[in-house]
C-alpha positions in Angstrom: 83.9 75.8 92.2 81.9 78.9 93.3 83.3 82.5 92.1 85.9 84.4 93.6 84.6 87.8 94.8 87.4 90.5 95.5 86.8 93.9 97.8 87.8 97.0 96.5 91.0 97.6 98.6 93.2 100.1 96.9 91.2 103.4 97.7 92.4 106.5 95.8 94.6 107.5 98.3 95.9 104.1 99.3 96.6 104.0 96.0 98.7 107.4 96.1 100.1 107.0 99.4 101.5 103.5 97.8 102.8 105.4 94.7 104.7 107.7 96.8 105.8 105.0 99.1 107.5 102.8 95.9 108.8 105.5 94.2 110.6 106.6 96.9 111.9 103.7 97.9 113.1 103.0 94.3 114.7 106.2 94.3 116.5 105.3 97.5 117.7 101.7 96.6 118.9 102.8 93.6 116.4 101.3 90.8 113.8 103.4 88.3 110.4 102.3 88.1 109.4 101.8 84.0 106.0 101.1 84.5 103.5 101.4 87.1 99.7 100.7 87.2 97.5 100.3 90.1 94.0 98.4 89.6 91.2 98.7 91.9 92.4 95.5 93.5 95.8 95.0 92.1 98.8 96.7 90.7 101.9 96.1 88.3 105.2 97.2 88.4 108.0 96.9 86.4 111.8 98.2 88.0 115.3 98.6 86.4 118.7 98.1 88.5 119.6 101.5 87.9 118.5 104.9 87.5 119.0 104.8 83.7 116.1 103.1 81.3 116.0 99.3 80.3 115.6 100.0 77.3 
């Protein structure tokens, strides 16, 4: 098996126009984002039910 090669995909302003985008929508359904991290290729995201913290 050969080596998986990714593309950079998630340009800096991908990756702010995709911040924005979540956030927003987060705010709108009702949940809080806890954590957020975008990678060049990835990104990771952990969301509450409600506007208060998890923890």
């Amino acid at each position: 098996m050969g080596k998986k090669y990714r593309n950079k995909v998630l340009t800096e302003q991908i990756k702010k126009d995709l911040k924005s985008l979540l956030y927003q929508i987060a705010e709108e359904k009702g949940f809080s984002i806890e954590h957020f991290e975008i990678g060049m290729d990835d990104m990771c995201i952990c969301l509450c039910p409600s506007r208060q913290s998890c923890r």
